[in-house]
FILUMKE-943480 format. One record per residue: residue in one letter; x, y, z of N, C-alpha, C in turn. Coordinates in nm, 4 decimals. Layout:
(r A (X Y Z) (X Y Z) (X Y Z)),
...
***
This chain:
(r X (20.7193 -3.1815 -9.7242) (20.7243 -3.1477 -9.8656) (20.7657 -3.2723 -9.9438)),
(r X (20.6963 -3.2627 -10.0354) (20.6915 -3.4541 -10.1285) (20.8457 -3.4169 -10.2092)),
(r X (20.9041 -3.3291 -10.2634) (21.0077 -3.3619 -10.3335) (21.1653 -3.3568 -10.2204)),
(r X (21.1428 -3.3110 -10.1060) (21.2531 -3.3522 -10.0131) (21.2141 -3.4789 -9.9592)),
(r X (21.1148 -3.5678 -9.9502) (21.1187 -3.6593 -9.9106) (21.1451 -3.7569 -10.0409)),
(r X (21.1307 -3.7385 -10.1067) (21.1590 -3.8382 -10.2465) (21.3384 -3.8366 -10.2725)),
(r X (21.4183 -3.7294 -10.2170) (21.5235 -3.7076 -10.2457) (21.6000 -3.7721 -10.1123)),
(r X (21.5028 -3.7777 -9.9924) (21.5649 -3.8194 -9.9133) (21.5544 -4.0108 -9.8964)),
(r X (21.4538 -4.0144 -9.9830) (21.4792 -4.1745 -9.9912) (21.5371 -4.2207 -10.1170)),
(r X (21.5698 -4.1139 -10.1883) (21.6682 -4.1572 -10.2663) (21.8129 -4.1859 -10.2014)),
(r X (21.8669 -4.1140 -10.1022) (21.9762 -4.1116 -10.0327) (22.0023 -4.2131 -9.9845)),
(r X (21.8650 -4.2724 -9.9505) (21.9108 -4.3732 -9.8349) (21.9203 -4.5288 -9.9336)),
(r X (21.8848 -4.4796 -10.0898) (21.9296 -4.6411 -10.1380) (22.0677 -4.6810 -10.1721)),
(r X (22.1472 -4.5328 -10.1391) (22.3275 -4.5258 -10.1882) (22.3668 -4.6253 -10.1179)),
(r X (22.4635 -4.6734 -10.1499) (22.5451 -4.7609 -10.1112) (22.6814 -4.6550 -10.0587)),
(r X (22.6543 -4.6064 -9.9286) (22.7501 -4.5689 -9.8640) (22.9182 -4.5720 -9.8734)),
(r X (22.9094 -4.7559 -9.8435) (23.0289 -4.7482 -9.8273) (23.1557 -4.7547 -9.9829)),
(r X (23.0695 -4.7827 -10.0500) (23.1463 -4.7611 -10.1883) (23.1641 -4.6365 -10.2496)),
(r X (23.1787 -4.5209 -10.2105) (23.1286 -4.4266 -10.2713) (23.2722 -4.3166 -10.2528)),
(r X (23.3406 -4.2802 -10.3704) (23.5142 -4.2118 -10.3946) (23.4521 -4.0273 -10.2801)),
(r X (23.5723 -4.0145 -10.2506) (23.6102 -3.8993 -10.1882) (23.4646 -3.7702 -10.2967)),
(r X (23.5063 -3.7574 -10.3886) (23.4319 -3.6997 -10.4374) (23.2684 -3.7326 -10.4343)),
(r X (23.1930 -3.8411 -10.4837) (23.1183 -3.8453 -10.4391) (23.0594 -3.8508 -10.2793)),
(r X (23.1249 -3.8700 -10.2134) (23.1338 -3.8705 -10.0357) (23.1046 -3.7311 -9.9944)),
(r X (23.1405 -3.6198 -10.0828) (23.1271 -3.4654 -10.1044) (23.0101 -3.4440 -10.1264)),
(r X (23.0084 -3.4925 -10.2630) (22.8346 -3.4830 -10.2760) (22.7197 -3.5126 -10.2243)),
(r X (22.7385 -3.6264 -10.1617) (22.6374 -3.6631 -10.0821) (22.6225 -3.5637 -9.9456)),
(r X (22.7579 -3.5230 -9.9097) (22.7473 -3.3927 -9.7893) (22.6714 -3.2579 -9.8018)),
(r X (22.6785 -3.2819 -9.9719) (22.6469 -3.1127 -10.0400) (22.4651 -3.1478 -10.0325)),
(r X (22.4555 -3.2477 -10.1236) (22.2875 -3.2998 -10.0768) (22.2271 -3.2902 -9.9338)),
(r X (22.2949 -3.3521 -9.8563) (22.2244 -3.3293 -9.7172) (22.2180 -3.1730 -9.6450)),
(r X (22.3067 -3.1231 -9.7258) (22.3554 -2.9655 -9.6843) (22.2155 -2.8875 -9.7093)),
(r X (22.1709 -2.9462 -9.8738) (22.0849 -2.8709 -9.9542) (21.9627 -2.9078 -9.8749)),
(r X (21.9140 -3.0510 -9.8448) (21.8096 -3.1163 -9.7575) (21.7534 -2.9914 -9.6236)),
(r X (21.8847 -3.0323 -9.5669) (21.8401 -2.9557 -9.4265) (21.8218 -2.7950 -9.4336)),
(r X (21.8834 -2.7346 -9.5492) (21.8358 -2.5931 -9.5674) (21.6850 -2.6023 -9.6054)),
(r X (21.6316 -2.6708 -9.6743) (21.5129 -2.7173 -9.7433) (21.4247 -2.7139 -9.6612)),
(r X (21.4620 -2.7802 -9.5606) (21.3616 -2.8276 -9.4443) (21.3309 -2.6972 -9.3887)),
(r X (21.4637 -2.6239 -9.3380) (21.4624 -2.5269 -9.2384) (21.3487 -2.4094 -9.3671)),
(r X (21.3726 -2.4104 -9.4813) (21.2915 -2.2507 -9.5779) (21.1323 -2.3258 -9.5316)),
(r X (21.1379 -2.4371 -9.5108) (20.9850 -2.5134 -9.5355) (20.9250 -2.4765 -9.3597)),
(r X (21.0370 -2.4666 -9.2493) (20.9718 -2.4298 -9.1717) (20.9703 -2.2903 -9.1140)),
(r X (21.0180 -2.1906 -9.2250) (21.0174 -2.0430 -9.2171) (20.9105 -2.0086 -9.3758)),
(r X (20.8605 -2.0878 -9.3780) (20.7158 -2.0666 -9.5277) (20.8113 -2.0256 -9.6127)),
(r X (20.8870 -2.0153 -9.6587) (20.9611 -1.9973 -9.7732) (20.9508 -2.1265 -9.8882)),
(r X (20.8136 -2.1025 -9.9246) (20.8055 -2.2296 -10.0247) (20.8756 -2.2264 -10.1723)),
(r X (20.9381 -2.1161 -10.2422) (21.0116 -2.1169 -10.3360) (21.1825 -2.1530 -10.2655)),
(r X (21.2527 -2.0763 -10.1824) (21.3294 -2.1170 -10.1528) (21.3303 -2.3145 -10.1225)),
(r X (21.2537 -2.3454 -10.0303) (21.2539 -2.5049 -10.0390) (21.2581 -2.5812 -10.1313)),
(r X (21.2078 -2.5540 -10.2455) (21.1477 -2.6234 -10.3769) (21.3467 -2.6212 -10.4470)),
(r X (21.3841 -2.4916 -10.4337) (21.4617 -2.4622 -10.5368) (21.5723 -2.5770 -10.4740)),
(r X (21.5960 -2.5568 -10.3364) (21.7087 -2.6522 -10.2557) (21.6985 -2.7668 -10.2796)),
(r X (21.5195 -2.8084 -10.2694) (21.5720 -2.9602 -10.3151) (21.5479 -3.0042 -10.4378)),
(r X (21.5235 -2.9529 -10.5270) (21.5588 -2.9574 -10.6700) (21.7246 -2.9604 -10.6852)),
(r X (21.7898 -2.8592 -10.6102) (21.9404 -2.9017 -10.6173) (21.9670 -3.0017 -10.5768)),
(r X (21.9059 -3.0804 -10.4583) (21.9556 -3.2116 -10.4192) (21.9529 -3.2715 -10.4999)),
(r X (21.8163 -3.2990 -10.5634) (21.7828 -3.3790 -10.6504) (21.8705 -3.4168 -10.7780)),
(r X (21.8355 -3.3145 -10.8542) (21.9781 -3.3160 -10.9567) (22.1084 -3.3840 -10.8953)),
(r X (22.1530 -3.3711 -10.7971) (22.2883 -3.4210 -10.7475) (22.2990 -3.5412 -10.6848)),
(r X (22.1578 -3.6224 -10.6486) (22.1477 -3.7416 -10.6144) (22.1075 -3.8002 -10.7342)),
(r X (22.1369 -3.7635 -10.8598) (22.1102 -3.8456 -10.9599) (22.2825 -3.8380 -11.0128)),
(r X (22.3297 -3.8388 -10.9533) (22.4988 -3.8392 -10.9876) (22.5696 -3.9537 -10.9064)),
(r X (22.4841 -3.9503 -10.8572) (22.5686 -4.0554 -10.7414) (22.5287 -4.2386 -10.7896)),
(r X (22.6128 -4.3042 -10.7591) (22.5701 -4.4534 -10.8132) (22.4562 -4.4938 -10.7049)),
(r X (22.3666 -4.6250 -10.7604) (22.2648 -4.7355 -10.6925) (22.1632 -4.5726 -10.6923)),
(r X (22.1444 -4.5534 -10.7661) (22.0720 -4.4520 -10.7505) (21.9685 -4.4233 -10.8982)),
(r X (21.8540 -4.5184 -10.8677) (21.7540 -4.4480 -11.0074) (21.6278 -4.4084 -11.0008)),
(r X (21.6294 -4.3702 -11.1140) (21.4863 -4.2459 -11.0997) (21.3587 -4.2965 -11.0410)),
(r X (21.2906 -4.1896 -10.9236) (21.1339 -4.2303 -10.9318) (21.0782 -4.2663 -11.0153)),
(r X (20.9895 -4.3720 -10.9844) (20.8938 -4.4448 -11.0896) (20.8014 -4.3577 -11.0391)),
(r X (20.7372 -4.2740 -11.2012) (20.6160 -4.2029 -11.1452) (20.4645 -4.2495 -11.2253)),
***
């Protein structure tokens, strides 16, 4: 699915190790949302998937080194 993979290479441009207790959360809550995503995508639940990583999404735009797809 194109918008969990766009969210998941958004993840990977964070800069890890700088990142406060709180955001360190968020990024847990994103991957939380990811892998549910994955799992609705491989039980055909294509509204459930969409909606999860739309939550990622939104929440990986909170996090620093982090900007928008160029579309």
């Amino acid at each position: 699915m194109v918008k969990i993979r766009q969210v998941e290479q958004r993840v990977a441009q964070i800069d890890h190790k700088h990142l406060t207790k709180q955001q360190q959360d968020t990024l847990l809550t994103i991957k939380s949302f990811l892998s549910k995503a994955k799992e609705a995508v491989s039980l055909k639940d294509v509204p459930r998937a969409v909606n999860l990583a739309e939550k990622a999404q939104t929440l990986v735009g909170e996090l620093p080194n982090v900007s928008e797809p160029k579309k």
